[in-house]
N, C-alpha and C positions, 0 to 999 in steps of 0.2 A: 225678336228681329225688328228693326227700324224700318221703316218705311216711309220714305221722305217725302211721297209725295202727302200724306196727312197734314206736314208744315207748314205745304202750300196753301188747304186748305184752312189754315190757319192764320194766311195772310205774312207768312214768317221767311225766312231767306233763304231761299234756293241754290247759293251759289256755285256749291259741288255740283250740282246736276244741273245749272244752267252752263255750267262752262261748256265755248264752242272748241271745234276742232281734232287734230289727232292726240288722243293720250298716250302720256308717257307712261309705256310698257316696259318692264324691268324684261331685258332679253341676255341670250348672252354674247350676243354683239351688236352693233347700229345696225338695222336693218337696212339691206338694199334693193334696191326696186329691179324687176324683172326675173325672169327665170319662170319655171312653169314645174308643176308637180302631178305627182300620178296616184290616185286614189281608187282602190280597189272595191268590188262589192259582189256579193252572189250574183241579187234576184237585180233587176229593173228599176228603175222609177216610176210611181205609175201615173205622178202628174209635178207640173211646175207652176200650177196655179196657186196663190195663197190663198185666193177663200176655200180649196178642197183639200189641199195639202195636209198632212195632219200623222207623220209617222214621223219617226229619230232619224230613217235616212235622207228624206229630203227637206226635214226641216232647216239645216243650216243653207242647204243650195238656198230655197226661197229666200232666205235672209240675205243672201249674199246679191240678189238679183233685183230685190225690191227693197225699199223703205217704206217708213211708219212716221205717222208724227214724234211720237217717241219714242229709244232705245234703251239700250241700258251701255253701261260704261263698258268697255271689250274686258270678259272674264269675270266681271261681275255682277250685282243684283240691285246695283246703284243705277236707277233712274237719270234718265238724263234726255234734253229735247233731242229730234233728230230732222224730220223735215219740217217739222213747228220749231222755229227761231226762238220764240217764246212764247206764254199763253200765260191768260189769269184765270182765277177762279172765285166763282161767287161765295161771300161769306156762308153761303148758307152750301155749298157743297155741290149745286144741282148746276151752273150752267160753270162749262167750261170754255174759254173763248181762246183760240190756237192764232198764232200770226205767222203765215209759211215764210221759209227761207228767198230769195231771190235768187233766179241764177241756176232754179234745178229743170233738169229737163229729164223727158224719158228715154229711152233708148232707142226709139225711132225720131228724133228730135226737138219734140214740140216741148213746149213750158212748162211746168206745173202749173196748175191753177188750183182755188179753194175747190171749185164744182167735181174735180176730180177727186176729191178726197169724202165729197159729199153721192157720188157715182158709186165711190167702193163702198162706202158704208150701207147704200141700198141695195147694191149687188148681194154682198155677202150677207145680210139678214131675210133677203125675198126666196123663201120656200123653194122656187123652181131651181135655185144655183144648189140646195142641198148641201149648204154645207155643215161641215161639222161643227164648225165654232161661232155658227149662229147666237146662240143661248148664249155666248155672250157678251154679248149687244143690250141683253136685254132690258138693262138700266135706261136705255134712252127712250124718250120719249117717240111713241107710235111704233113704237117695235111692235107691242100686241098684234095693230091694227095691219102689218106689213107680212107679221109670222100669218095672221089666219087670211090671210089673200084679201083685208079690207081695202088697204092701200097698199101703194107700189112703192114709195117714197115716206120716209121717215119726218115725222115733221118735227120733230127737235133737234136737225142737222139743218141748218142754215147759212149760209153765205153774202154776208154783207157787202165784200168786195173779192176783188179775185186774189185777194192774199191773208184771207181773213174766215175761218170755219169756228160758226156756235153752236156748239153742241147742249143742248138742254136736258138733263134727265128728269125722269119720273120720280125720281128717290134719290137721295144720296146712297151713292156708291163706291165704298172706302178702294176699290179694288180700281176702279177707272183710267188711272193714267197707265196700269200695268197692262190695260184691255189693249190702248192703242198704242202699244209698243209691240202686239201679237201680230204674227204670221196674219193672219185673218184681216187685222187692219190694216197690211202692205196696200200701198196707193196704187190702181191699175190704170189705163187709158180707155176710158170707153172705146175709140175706135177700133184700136185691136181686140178687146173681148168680141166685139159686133162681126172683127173681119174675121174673127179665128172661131167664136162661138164655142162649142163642147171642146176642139183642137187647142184651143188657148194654154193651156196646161200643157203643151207641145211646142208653145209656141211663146214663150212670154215675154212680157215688156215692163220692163220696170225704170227704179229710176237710181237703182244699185248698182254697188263696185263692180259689179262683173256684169258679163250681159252671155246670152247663148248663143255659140256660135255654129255647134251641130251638135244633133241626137240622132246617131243611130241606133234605132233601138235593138236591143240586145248584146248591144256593142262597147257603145261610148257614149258619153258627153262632155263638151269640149266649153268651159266659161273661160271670157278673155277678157280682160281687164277693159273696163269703161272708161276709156281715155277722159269724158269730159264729165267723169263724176266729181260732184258738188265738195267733197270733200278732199279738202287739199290730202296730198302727203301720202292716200292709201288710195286703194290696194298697191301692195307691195309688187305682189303676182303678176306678170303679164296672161298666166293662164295657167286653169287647172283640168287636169284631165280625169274623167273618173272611168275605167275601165268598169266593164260589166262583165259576169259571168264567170267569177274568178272564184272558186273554193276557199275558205277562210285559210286553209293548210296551205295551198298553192299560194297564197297571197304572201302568208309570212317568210314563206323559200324564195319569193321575190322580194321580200324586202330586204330580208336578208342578203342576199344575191346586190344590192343597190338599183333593182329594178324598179321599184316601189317607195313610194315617199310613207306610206298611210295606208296600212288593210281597214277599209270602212267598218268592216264585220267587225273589227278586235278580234282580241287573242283567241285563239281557236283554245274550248276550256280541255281540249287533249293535251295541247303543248305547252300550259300555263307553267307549272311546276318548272318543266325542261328551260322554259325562258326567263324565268324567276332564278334560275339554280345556277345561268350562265352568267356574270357581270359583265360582258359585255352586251349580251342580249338587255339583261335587266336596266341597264343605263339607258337603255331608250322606250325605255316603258313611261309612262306617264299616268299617274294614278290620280282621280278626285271625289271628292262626296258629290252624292244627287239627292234631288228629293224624288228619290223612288219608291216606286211600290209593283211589284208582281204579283199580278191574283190571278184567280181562277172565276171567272163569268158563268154564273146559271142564269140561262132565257126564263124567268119569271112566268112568260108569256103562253109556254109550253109546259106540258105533260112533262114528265111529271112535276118538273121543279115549279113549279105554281104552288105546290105543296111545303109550306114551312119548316117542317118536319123534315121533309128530303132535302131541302138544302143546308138545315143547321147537321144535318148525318153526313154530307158530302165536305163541311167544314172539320167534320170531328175525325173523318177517315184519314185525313192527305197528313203523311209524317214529313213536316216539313223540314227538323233537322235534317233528314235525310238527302232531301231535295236541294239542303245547304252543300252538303256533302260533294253532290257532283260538280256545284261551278266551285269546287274547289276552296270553301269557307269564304267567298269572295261577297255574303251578305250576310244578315243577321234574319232568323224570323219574324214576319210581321202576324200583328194580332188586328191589324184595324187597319185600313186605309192611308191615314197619314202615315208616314215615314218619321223618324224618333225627331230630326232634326227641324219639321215645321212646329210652326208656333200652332199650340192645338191639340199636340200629341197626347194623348190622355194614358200619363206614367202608369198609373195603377190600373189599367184596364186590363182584365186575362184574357179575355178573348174567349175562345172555343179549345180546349184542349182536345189531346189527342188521346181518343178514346174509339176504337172500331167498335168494341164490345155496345157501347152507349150510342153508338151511328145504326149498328143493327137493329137495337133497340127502336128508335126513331123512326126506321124505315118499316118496322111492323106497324109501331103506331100508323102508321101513314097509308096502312093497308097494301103492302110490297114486304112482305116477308122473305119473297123467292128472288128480290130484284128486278132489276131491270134493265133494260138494253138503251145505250144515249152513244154518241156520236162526242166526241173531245177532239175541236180542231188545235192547231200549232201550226206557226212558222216553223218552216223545214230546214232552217240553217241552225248546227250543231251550238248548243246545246241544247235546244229547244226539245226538239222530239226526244231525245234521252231523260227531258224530263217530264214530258207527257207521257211516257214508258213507266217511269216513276207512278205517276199521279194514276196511272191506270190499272197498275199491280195493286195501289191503297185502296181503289175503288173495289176493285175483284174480291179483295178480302172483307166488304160488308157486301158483297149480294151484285155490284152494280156493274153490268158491261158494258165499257166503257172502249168500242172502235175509234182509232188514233185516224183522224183528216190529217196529215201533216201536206201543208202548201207552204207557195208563194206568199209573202209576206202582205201583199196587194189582193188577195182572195180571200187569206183569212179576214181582213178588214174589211170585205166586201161581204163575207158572211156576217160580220159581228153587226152591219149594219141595215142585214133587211129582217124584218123582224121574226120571220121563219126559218133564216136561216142556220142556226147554230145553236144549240141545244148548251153549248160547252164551249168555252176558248181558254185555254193559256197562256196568257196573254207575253208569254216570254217575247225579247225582241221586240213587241210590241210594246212593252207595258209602262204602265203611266209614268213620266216624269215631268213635273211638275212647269207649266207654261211662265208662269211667276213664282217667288216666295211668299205665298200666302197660303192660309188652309182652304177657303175659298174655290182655289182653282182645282181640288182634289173632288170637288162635286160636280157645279156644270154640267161639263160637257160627260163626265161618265159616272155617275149615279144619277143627277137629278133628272128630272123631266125632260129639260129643254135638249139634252143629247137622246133620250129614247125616239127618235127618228129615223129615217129612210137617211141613211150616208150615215147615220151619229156615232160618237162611240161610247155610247149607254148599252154596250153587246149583254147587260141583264136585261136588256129592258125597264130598269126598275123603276117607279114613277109613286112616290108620294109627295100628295100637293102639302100638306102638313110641311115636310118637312122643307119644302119647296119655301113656304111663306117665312120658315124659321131664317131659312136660308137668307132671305132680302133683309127681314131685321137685323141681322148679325151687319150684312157688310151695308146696314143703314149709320153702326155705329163707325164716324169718322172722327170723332175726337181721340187723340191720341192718348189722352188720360184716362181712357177707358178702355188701352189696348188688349190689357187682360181680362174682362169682362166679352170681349169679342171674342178671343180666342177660348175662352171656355164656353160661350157659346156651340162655337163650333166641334168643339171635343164632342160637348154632348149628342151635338147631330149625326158624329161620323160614331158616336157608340149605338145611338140610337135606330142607324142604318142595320147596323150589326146584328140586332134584336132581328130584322126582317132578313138577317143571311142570304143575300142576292150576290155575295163573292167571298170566294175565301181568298184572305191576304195570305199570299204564300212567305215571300221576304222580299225586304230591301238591299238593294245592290249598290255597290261601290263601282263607279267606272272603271274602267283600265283600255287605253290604247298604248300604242306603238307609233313611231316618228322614226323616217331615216336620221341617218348624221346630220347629212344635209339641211335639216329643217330646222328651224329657230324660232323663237316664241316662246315666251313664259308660259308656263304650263298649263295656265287657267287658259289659255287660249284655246290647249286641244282639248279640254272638259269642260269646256264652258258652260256655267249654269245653267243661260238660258239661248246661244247660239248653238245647242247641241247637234252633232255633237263637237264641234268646230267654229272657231271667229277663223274663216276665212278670210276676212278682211284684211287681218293684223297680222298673218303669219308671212315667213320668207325663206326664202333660202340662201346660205351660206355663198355658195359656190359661181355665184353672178361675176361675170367681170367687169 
């Protein structure tokens, strides 16, 4: 897979992804401006900050609310400037120097400035904000000194003038322009974090298409188009509404009904077949690849799974064709971490077959012949807990009891990130898809170190520095004539994780959502790579007059 921004550092011609403005979207009519839509969801949101944000449901909102210096193109994984007008980079890889656009403001009025973009980057790597997408910062210079409380302020983020941010790193880092195109990098206004503080994420201000115009919690929240957003031509939207509290089943009988534009859940996996088998139903389905992975998390950290032995037994027990079975054949079985479609994937790896007989074995080794008693949290929206019901019948049958937590999608993440709290996750609902197209991004924040933190989502805990240091040489290699030497790099790290069984990769999913009639938009819009799971920006509706 290409990755353009390596050209750059090649000193080579950017011009696809320097191009400004709105791109032309293949739709199936000219899009027209105004109208509003209704988007449906179980649980809540449980923040609208980008430095803490960090699930599929409110990932797109944050996108849609704030800006980054870079994007990516609507629907796909092509790079492109977005509050940086342009930027260079040094031949040798390490300083990146950005030039803001003119003319952006936030949504409580004020300018953009560089110091604002040099505020976010200290916010979101200083310990005390806890975020999850710290770690990946970590390229820049004084992060260390910022991560263990030496300094508060990063000193390889600099500002020369008020429309001009130098970022320095410590290392070439092949993954960099993809960092500041992430949620985490969205630019905030100090004043408002200071006025709103913890509430901020209730309260936010960006410099994005839409802005907030109310959250009642448990209710609604209401984005209205940012009249004096920077970018000609979009949002389409005058406004989206996302209901709360709406059953995935109850969602779809509103859509169907014309009450609903978008069930946020997607297809409830009870009624997939019955909406698959209807063409009219099926016409408005909308199906794309991710780079996904859903696994199963052992706390490292805890009794037992500290034990090697009990975790490579807890990989060997879960039948995971099975567990294919219930969403309906809707993934394939994963043996590793990366998903088949990143660069990385290691074709001939088996993995852990499935063997209970040889998992029992392992848990004698282990000195638990008789089993033992663990906690398996899950998100509570359908299909999730039917397949922690799954995952807890495979355990039963080598020894292991395994009591089903099914929560809030906001609780399970709150257990997976204190480090006593969750023995087990499922991460369905939850589970990784990919921030970039890179293999890269599958360690971070949830195998490596820098996510085994207070808020992380390292819910194994798992931390080797070994592989830690492998990690920084791989995305040290920035020449792009060595892109396969990179990439097997990192096969070997995500096989070598494997060896230590801190998750078992259950499978890779295929998305699938639902669209009323009324909606328009090429279809990478409603799966989009990486606005997942939605470019709200780009979408409309037919029915405007």
């Amino acid at each position: 897979m290409t990755r353009t921004f390596r050209t750059s550092i090649l000193s080579t011609a950017l011009a696809a992804i320097l191009a400004v403005g709105a791109p032309a979207i293949a739709q199936e009519a000219a899009p027209k401006a105004g109208g509003d839509i209704v988007i449906t969801y179980k649980d809540d949101v449980a923040t609208l900050d980008p430095a803490i944000g960090y699930d599929w449901q409110n990932w797109s909102m944050i996108k849609s609310l704030f800006d980054a210096l870079m994007d990516y193109e609507p629907g796909t994984t092509e790079l492109r400037p977005d509050l940086a007008e342009s930027y260079e980079i040094s031949d040798d890889g390490t300083v990146f120097t950005f030039h803001l656009r003119d003319g952006v403001t936030f949504h409580n009025g004020r300018a953009l400035t560089a110091e604002d973009v040099k505020y976010t980057l200290d916010r979101v790597t200083n310990p005390e904000t806890q975020s999850p997408g710290a770690g990946f910062f970590g390229s820049i210079k004084g992060y260390d000194d910022v991560a263990t409380g030496k300094a508060t302020s990063l000193s390889g983020v600099t500002t020369p003038d008020a429309r001009t941010v130098r970022i320095e790193l410590s290392r070439p880092d092949a993954t960099f322009l993809h960092v500041m195109a992430l949620n985490f990098a969205h630019v905030v206004p100090r004043e408002a974090v200071e006025e709103f503080g913890p509430d901020f994420g209730r309260h936010p201000v960006g410099t994005g298409a839409f802005k907030l115009a109310d959250w009642t919690l448990g209710q609604q929240l209401v984005f209205e188009k940012n009249a004096n957003y920077w970018r000609q031509g979009v949002p389409y939207l005058d406004s989206i509404t996302f209901q709360i509290g709406q059953e995935p089943i109850v969602a779809l009988l509103r859509l169907q009904q014309g009450e609903v534009d978008i069930p946020g859940d997607g297809i409830p996996p009870a009624k997939f077949q019955e909406v698959m088998n209807d063409p009219e139903q099926k016409a408005r389905v909308v199906e794309g690849g991710q780079l996904h992975t859903g696994y199963v998390t052992m706390n490292v950290r805890m009794e037992p799974f500290d034990k090697l032995p009990v975790r490579k037994a807890v990989n060997m027990a879960i039948n995971k064709d099975r567990i294919v079975q219930i969403i309906n054949g809707r993934a394939v079985p994963a043996n590793q971490p990366l998903p088949p479609s990143m660069p990385g994937y290691v074709k001939d790896y088996e993995g852990y077959a499935y063997d209970p007989e040889g998992a029992k074995a392992l848990l004698a080794e282990a000195g638990l012949a008789d089993g033992f008693d663990t906690e398996l949290y899950v998100m509570n929206t359908d299909p999730q807990p039917r397949i922690a019901q799954a995952i807890q019948q495979d355990l039963a049958a080598i020894g292991i009891r395994a009591s089903i937590r099914s929560l809030a999608q906001a609780n399970v993440i709150e257990a997976g990130g204190t480090e006593d709290g969750a023995p087990m996750i499922w991460s369905g609902g939850m589970a990784w898809i990919a921030d970039f197209p890179d293999p890269s991004n599958f360690y971070g924040p949830i195998l490596g170190c820098a996510g085994a933190v207070p808020g992380g989502w390292n819910w194994s805990w798992y931390c080797n520095e070994a592989l830690d240091a492998r990690a920084a040489e791989a995305d040290a290699i920035v020449d792009p004539a060595r892109a396969e030497e990179r990439y097997a790099a990192w096969g070997s790290i995500y096989t070598d994780i494997m060896k230590d069984a801190p998750w078992v990769p259950v499978f890779n999913e295929q998305r699938f959502t639902m669209k009323s009639a009324r909606m328009q938009g090429a279809d990478n819009l409603f799966v989009d790579p990486v606005h997942i799971p939605i470019n709200y920006d780009y979408v409309s509706v037919s029915d405007v007059q």
